[in-house]
N, C-alpha and C positions, 0 to 999 in steps of 0.2 A: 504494500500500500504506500502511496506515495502522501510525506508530509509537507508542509507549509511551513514557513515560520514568520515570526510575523513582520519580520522584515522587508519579506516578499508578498506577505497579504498588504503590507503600506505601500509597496513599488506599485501593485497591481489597480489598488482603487487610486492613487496620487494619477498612473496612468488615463485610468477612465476619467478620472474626475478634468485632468487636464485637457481632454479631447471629447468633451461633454459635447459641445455644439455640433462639431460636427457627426457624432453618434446621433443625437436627437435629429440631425437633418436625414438622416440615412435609414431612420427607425421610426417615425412618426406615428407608430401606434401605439397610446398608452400617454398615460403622465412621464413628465420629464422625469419625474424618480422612479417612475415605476422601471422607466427605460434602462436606467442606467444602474437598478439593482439586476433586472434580466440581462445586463452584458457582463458584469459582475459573475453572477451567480453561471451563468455560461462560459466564461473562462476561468472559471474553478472547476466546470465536468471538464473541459480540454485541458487544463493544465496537470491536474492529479489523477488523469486519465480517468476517469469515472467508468466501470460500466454502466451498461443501460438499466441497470439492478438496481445499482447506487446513484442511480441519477432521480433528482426529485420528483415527482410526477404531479402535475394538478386535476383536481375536478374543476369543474367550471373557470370563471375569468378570473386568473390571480390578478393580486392588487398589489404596493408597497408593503405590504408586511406580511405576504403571503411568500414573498422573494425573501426578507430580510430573513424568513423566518427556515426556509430553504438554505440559504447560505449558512445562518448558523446551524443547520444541521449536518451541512456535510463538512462544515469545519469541523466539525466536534472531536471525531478520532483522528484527524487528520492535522495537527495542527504541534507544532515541535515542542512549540512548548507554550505554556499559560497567556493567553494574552486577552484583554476586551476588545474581540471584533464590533461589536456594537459602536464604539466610539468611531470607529474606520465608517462605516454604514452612514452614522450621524453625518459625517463631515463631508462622504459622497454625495448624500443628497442637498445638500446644502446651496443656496443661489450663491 
């Protein structure tokens, strides 16, 4: 299983966070947050290889806390060592 730490969970949202506009040009569907916890939350199944086992699955239309809450679940074993992803989440979505 592949882990995270959270130096590179900070590379990875600093990443998105910096290239918001143009993700939200390219993605138009959904809230700005919502967008940019789905590309998030999608380069954490590519980056830790996820199977499609361990990849989250939704019933009907997720929303912002339907992702946040995805994310922290597949950080949970995944992760090197102790860290508050929730504060990283905060500050992705932030204007």
């Amino acid at each position: 299983m592949n882990k995270l730490s959270e130096a590179e969970f900070s590379r990875l949202c600093d990443g998105i966070y910096q290239d918001r506009k143009i993700i939200w040009k390219h993605n138009p569907v959904g809230t700005k947050e919502e967008i940019l916890l789905w590309m998030l939350m999608s380069v954490l199944v590519s980056y830790l290889s996820l199977s499609e086992m361990e990849t989250p699955c939704f019933t009907g239309k997720p929303d912002s806390e339907t992702y946040k809450q995805a994310i922290i679940f597949i950080l949970r074993d995944r992760k090197t060592e102790d860290f508050d992803a929730e504060k990283y989440l905060a500050d992705l979505v932030k204007e």
